[in-house]
Structure formats: structure tokens, C-alpha cells
C-alpha positions as CSV (number, residue, x, y, z in Angstrom):
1,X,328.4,180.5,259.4
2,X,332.0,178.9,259.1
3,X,334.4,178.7,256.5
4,X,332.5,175.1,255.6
5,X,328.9,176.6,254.8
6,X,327.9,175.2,258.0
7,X,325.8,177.3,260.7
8,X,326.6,178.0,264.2
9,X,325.6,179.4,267.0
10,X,326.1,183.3,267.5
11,X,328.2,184.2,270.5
12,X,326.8,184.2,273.6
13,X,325.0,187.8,274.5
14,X,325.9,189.1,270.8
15,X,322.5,188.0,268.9
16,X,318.9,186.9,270.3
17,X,318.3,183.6,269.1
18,X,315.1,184.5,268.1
19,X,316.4,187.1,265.5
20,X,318.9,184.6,264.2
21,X,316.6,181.6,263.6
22,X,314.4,184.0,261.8
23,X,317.3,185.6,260.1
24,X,318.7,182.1,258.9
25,X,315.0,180.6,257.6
26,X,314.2,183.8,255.7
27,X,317.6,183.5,253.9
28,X,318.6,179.7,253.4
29,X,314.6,178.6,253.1
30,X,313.8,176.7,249.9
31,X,311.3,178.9,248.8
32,X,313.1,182.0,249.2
33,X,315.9,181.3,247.1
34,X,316.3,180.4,243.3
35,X,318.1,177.6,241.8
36,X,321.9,179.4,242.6
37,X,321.1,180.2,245.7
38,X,320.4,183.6,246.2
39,X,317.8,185.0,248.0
40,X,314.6,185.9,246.2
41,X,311.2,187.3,247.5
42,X,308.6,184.7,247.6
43,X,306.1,184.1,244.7
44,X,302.9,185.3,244.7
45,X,300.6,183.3,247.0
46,X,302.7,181.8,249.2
47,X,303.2,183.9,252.5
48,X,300.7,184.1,255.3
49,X,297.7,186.6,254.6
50,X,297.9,186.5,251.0
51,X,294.7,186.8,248.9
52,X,295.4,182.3,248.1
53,X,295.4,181.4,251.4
54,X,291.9,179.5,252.2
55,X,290.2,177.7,255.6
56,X,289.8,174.2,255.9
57,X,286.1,174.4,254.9
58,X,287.0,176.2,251.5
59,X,289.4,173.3,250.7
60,X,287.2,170.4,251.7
61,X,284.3,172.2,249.3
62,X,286.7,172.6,246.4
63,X,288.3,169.1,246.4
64,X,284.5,167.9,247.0
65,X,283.4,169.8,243.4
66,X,286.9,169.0,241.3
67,X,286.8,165.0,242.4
68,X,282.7,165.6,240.9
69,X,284.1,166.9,237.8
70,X,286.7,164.0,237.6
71,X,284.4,161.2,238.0
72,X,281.7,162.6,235.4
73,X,284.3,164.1,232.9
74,X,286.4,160.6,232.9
75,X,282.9,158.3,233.2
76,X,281.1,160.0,230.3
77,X,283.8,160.2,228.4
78,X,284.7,156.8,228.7
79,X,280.7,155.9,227.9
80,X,281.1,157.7,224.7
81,X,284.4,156.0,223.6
82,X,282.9,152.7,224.3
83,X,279.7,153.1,222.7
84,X,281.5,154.8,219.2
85,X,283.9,151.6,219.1
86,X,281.4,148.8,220.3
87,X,278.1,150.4,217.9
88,X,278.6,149.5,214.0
89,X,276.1,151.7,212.9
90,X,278.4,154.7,215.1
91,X,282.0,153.1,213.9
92,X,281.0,153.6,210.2
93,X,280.2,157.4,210.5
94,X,283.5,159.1,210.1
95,X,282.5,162.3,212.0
96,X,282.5,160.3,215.1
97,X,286.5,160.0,215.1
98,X,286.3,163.4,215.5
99,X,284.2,163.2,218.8
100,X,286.8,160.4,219.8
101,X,289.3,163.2,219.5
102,X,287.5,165.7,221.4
103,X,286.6,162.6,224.0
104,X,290.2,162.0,224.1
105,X,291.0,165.7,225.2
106,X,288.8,165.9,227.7
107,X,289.8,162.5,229.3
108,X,293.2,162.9,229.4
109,X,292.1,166.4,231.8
110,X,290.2,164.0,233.9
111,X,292.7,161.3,234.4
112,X,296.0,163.3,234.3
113,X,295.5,166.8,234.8
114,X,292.6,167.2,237.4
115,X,294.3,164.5,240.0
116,X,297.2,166.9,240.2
117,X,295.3,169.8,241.0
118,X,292.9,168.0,243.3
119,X,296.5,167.2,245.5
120,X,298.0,170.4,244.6
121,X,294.5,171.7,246.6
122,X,295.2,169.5,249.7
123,X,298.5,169.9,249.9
124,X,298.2,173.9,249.8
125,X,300.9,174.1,247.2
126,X,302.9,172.5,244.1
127,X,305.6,170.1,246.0
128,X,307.0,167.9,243.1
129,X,309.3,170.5,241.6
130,X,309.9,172.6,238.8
131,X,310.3,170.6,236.0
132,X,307.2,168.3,237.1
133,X,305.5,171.5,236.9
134,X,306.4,172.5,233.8
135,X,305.5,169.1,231.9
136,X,302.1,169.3,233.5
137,X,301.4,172.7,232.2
138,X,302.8,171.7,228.9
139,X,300.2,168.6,228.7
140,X,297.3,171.4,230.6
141,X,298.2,173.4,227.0
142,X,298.1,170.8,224.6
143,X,294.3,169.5,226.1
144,X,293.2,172.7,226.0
145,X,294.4,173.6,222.7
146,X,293.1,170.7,221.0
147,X,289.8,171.4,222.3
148,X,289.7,174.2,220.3
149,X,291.1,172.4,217.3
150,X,289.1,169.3,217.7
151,X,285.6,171.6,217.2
152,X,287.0,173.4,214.7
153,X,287.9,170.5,212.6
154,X,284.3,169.4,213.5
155,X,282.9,172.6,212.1
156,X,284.7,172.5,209.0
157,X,283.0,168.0,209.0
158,X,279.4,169.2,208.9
159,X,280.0,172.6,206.7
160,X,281.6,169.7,204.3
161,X,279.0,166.9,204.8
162,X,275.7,169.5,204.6
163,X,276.9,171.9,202.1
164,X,279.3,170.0,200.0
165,X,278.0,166.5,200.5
166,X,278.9,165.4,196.9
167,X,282.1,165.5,197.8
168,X,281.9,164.7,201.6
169,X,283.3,161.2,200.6
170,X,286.6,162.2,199.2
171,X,287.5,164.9,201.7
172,X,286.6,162.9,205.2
173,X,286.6,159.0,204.2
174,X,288.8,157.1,207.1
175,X,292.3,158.3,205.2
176,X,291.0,161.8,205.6
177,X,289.4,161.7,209.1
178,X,292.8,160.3,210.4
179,X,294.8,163.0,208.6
180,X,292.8,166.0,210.0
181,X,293.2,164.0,214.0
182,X,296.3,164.0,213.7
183,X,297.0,167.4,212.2
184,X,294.8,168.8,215.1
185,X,296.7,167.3,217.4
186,X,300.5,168.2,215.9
187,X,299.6,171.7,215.7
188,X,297.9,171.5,219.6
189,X,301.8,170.3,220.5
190,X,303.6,172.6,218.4
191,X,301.7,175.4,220.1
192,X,302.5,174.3,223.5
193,X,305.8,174.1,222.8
194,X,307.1,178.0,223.1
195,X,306.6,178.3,227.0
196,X,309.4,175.3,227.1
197,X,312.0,177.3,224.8
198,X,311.5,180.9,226.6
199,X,308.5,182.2,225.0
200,X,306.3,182.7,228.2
201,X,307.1,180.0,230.9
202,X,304.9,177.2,232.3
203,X,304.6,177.8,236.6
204,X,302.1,177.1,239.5
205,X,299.4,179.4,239.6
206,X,298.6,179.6,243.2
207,X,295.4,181.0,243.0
208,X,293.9,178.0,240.3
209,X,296.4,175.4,242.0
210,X,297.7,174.0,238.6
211,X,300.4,174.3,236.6
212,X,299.7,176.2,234.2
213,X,301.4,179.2,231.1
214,X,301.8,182.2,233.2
215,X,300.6,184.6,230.9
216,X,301.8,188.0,232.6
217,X,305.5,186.1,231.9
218,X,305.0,186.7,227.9
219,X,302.4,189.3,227.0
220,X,303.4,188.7,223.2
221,X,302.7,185.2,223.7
222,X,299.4,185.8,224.8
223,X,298.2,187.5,222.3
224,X,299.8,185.1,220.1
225,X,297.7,182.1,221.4
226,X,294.3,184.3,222.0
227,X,294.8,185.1,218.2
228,X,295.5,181.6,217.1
229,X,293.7,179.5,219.5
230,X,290.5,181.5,219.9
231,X,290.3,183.9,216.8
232,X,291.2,181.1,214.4
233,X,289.1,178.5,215.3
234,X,286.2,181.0,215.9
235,X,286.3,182.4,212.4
236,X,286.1,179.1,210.9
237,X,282.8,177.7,213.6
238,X,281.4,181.0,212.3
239,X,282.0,180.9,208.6
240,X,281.0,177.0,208.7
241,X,277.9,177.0,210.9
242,X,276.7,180.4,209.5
243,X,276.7,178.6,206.0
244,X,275.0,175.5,207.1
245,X,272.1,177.5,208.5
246,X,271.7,178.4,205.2
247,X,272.4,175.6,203.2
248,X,269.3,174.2,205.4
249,X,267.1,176.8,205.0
250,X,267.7,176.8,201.3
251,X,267.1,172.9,201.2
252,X,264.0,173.3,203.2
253,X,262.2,175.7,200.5
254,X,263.0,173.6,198.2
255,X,261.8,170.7,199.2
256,X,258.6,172.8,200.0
257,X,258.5,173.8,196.3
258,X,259.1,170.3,195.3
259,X,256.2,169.1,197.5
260,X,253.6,171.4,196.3
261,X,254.6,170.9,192.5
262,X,254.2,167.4,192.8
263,X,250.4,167.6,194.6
264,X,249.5,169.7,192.5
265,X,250.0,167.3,189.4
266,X,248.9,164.6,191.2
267,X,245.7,163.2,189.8
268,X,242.5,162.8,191.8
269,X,242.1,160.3,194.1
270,X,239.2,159.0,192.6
271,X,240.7,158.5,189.5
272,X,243.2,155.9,190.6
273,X,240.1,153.3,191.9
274,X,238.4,154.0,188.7
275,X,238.6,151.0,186.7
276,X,239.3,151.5,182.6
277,X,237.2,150.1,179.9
278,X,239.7,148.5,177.7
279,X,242.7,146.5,179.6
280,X,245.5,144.4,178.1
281,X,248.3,142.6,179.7
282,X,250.9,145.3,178.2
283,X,249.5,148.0,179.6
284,X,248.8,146.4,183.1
285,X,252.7,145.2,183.6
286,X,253.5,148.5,181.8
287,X,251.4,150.5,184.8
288,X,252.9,148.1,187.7
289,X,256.1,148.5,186.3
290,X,255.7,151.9,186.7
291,X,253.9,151.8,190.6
292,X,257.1,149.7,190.9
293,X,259.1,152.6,189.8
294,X,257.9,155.7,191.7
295,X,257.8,153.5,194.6
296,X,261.7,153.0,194.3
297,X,262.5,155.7,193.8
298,X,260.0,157.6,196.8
299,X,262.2,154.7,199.2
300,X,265.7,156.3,198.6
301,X,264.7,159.9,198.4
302,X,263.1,158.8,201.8
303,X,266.2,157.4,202.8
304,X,268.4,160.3,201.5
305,X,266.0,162.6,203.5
306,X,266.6,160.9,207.0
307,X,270.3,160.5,206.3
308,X,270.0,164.3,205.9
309,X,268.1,164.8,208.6
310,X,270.1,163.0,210.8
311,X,273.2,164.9,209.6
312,X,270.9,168.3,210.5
313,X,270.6,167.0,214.3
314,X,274.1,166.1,214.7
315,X,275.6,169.0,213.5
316,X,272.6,171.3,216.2
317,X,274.0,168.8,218.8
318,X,277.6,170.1,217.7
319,X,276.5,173.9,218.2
320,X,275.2,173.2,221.3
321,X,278.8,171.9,222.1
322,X,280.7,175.3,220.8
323,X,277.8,177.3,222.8
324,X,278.8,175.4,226.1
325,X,282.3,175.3,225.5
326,X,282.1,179.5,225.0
327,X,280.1,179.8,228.2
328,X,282.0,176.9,230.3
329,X,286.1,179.0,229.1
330,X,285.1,182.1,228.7
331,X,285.6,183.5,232.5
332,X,289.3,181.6,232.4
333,X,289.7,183.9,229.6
334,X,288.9,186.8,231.6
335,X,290.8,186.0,234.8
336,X,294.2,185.4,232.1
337,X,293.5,188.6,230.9
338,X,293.0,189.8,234.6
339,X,296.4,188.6,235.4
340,X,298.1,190.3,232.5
341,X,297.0,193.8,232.7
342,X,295.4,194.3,236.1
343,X,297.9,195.3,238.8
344,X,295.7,194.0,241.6
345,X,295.7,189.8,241.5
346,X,292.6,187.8,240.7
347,X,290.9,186.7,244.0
348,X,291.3,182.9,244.5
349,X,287.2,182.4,244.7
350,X,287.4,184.0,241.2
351,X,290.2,182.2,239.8
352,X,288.6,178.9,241.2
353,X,285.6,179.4,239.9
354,X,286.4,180.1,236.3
355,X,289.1,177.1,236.6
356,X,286.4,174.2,237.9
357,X,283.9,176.1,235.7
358,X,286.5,174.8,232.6
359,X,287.1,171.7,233.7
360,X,283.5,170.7,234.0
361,X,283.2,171.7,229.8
362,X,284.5,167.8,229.9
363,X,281.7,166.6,231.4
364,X,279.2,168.4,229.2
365,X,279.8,166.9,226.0
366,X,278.8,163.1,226.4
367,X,274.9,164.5,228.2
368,X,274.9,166.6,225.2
369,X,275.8,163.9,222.6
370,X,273.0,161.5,224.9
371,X,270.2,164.0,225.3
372,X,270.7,165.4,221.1
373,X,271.9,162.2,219.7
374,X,269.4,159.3,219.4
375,X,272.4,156.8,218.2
376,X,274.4,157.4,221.0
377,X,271.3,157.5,223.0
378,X,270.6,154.0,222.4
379,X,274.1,153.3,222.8
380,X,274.3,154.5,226.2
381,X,271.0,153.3,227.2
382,X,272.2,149.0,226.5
383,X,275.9,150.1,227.7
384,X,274.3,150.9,231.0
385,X,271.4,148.3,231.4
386,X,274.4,145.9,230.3
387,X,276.4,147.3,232.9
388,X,274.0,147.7,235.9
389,X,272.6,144.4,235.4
390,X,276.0,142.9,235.1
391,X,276.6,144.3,238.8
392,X,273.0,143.7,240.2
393,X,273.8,139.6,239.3
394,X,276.9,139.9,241.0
């Protein structure tokens, strides 16, 4: 080089030109040098022969199965938004905010967080920069985060609206509903924040292709978030669903004991056709009255009963979500931990796996809600018909 940074040529017969282009590549290429320019060794999964490098093949089959999870994650969730704001008898029931919320999650990783790692796939690498990289991961935290949140604070809905229904009303009317949203989601950003300010640090993990918190960076800070994000909300599902299982079975006896008290004071069915000897007008409007009465009465314990019942499937359909949520995270868990404390790296068909295997957790929820749910059953059914005839016409 000259006195102006510029190369030259070596001299004639001093240097084979073959060791100097490889010399000047290995020391002034962009991605072996930091952002003052020195020289640093190149980051896990980028040289030839690493354990992230994959065929042709491997990439067509893995852009195939995330664009899959894409469509279905963004198309149910999109269904189920639709459906909860179009349906008055599903825009009165408060607890469905809180599956707009988790909806909302898992959209946002189908249109703004799977895209990137679709291109970041097919392009064999992260190319729009640092800082690009770091907002993603940020936003890739704050989804995943208020997953979590969004099922605890559904937990804590049904624990509230099966065991302490009398006062169901004051804690989660619309003022309440919107207050718990939006505390789930503060606390989802404040958590994501750290890895921005030095805690940890947001890169591109090679062998999932996103940008994501590089947990070996910050082992305190993993702890911290396993302990808060997973620990957390789990004790509360627990303490919440465990109780509700109860609160039904209880409710269930005695209703059971309510039922046989009451057949067994029941008169005999003959009895009721048999006509009596002496009949005035008092007593007849006295006994209709009475018919009139019991019948009342029977009507809104019936309708208290289904409105029970109702709130009894929603909240199984809710387990159901926490079960497949569990199984759909759980190996991402195990890879981070991998990373952290294993001193051999996670192979990429593993770390794939357990990343797509996440991702599809979006498209779960809306078959769930659909298959468990006979509201938004309905609701999907005339969305659909609506639509598919719509297109048929055209």
C-alpha cells in the first residue's frame, strides 16, 4: 500500500500475485474486519465447510416450509381478527381482546419477521447491516415475549371468569381488558430492551437465519428471561388452570346433588294429571302463577348453565393452546440452551427445525380456536362461504 491507503502492485519477482490477492481479501474484506477496521476472525457460520453451509436442495425445501408457515400463520390469523370484529355476539365477550392480542403477536411474525428470514435463507446470509439486524431481533423478542404474556393474562381471564365470576365484571369489563393489553405488551418491550443497552446483544444466528438475542453473549441475561418469560408465566397457567379444574369439578357435584334433591321431592307424575275435587279461581291463578314461576326461573338457571358451559369449552380450547405452544417452543429452548453451554454448535438441521417448528405455533391457534370454538366456528364457516363465493362470481 502507499502513503494514501491505496493498494499497489508488489514489485516485480518479490511476491506471487496469488499470495498477495489472498493476502489483501483476507485482511481488507468486509467481513473480516470490525467497524474500526481491524482484522477480526470470521463469525461463526460464514466460511466454507462450516456446519451452516447447506446444498441448493436443502434451501429450496426450507424456503418451501417457512413461506407455508407464512401464508397459514398471516391467513388464520387474519380470519380470526376479522371474525372477532365483524361477529356481535364475539365483540361483546371481553376475553376475545385477549385472543386479538395473541392474534396480533403471531401476525406481526408472519408479516414482518418470517419475510426476513425467508430472504435471509436465499440469500445465504444477513446483508442489510448491523443495525437492521438488531431492530429485527428487537421486534423477534418483543413477539415472542408477548406470546407468553398474552396466555398468561388469558389464564389469569378464565381463572377470574370460572372461579371468581361474581366479580368477573369489575376486573375484565372493556376498561380492564384494555389495561391488562397493554400492560402485556409494555412489559413484552421493556424486556426486549436490555440486548439494545449492553445486556446480551441482538446478531444473526447463522444456523436459524434470523436475527435474533445471542444468548451465549449474556449468560446472566438468559437466565434472566428463562426466569421471567418462562417461569413466570408458567406458574401463573399452572396456579390458574389447576384451580379451574377444580372449581369445575366442585360445580359439577353440586349440581349433581342439586339434581337428585330436587327428583327426589318431585311429586309423582300421576299426581300432576289428577284433577282435584274442589277448584276456585284463586287457587287456579295462584297454581299458574306459580307454573309461571318455576318455569322462569328453570329458563335463566338454563341460561346461566350454557353461559357456563360455554365459558368451560373456551377455557379447554385455551389449554389446548398452552399445550401446543409448550410442544411447538420447547426445542428452541433447548437449542438456546445448546448454544450457551455446549462447546460444540447446534447443527443447522437442528436449529432449523426447532426455529420453523416455532414459527408454525402461529398457525396453530386460529384451527384450534375453529375446531374447539363453535362461535368462531360459525364465524369462519360464513367468512369463507362469503369469501369463496365472492370469488367463484367473479
Amino acid at each position: 500500500m502507499n502513503g494514501s491507503d491505496v493498494p499497489v502492485s508488489p514489485p516485480n519477482g518479490t511476491v506471487d500475485q496469488n499470495l498477495y490477492t489472498t493476502w489483501y481479501s483476507l485482511l481488507f474484506s468486509p467481513s473480516t474486519m470490525n467497524g474500526s477496521g481491524v482484522p477480526v476472525s470470521p463469525p461463526n457460520g460464514t466460511a466454507d465447510g462450516n456446519p451452516y453451509t447447506i446444498s441448493t436442495a436443502e434451501k429450496a425445501v426450507e424456503i418451501s416450509l417457512l413461506v407455508i408457515v407464512l401464508f397459514f400463520a398471516f391467513c388464520g390469523n387474519l380470519l380470526v381478527w376479522v371474525s372477532v370484529l365483524w361477529k356481535r355476539n364475539l365483540r361483546r365477550e371481553t376475553a376475545n381482546y385477549l385472543i386479538l392480542s395473541l392474534s396480533a403477536a403471531d401476525m406481526t411474525v408472519a408479516a414482518f419477521n418470517l419475510p426476513f428470514t425467508v430472504s435471509a435463507v436465499a440469500l445465504g446470509g444477513w446483508v442489510l447491516g448491523d443495525g437492521a439486524c438488531a431492530f429485527l431481533g428487537f421486534s423477534n423478542m418483543i413477539t415472542f415475549v408477548a406470546s407468553v404474556m398474552n396466555l398468561a393474562a388469558i389464564g389469569v381471564n378464565r381463572f377470574c371468569i370460572i372461579v371468581h365470576y361474581t366479580k368477573y365484571p369489575d376486573y375484565f369489563d372493556q376498561r380492564g381488558t384494555a389495561m391488562t393489553i397493554t400492560g402485556v405488551w409494555l412489559l413484552s418491550i421493556l424486556l426486549a430492551v436490555p440486548p439494545l443497552l449492553g445486556w446480551a446483544e441482538y446478531a444473526y444466528l447463522p444456523g436459524q437465519s434470523i436475527c435474533f438475542c445471542n444468548w451465549p453473549s449474556s449468560v446472566s441475561y438468559t437466565f434472566f428471561m428463562v426466569a421471567v418469560c418462562f417461569g413466570g408465566p408458567s406458574s401463573v397457567m399452572a396456579f390458574c388452570y389447576t384451580r379451574i379444574i377444580t372449581a369445575v369439578r366442585e360445580s359439577r357435584r353440586r349440581v349433581r346433588q342439586v339434581d337428585e334433591a330436587a327428583s327426589s321431592r318431585a311429586p309423582p307424575i300421576r299426581s300432576a294429571f289428577v284433577r282435584p275435587q274442589v277448584e276456585n279461581s284463586e287457587s287456579t291463578e295462584d297454581r299458574f302463577r306459580s307454573i309461571s314461576s318455576i318455569k322462569s326461573q328453570k329458563h335463566e338457571e338454563a341460561k346461566k348453565r350454557k353461559a357456563r358451559e360455554d365459558d368451560i369449552k373456551l377455557t379447554k380450547s385455551f389449554v389446548v393452546v398452552i399445550l401446543v405452544f409448550t410442544i411447538c417452543w420447547l426445542p428452541f429452548c433447548v437449542t438456546m440452551f445448546w448454544s450457551v453451554f455446549s462447546p460444540t454448535p447446534v447443527p443447522r438441521l437442528v436449529d432449523m427445525a426447532a426455529l420453523m417448528l416455532g414459527y408454525s405455533n402461529s398457525c396453530w391457534n386460529p384451527i384450534i380456536y375453529g375446531v374447539m370454538n363453535s362461535k368462531f366456528r360459525a364465524a369462519f364457516k360464513e367468512l369463507l362461504r362469503k369469501l369463496f363465493q365472492c370469488n367463484w362470481k367473479r
